[in-house]
C-alpha positions, 0 to 999 in steps of 0.5 A, a space after each residue: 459135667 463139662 470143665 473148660 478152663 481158660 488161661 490168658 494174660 491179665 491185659 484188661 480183659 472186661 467183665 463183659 468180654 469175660 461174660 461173653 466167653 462163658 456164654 460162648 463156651 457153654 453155648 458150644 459145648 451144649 450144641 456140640 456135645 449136647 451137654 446140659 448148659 446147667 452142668 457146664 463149668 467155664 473158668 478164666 484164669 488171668 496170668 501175669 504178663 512176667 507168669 507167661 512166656 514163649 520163645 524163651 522169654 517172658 511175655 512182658 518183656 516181650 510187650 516192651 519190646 514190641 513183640 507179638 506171638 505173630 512177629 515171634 516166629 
């Protein structure tokens, strides 16, 4: 029984978007692992942007600075 979970920051991520990526996975972990779909368990677990940092800060005070993951580094 497959488990993916999935954490991101809470920005809007639509409930389709959301939909999508449990298709997506599911339809990966099937063609790759040749898993049962039926089995397969896809979690989206949505972080507060003060709950996530990097680099030592959190990611929304990051934000109001203007600082991405990419300009981080």
């Amino acid at each position: 029984m497959p488990y993916v979970k999935i954490e991101i920051t809470r920005e809007g991520v639509t409930p389709e978007q959301k939909a999508t990526l449990i298709k997506g996975v599911t339809d990966l972990i099937t063609d790759t692992l040749n898993k049962d779909p039926q089995l397969t368990h896809v979690v989206i677990q949505e972080i507060d942007l003060d709950d996530w940092g990097f680099a030592g800060e959190q990611v929304a005070q990051l934000r109001k600075k203007g600082i991405t993951a990419e300009r981080k580094k």
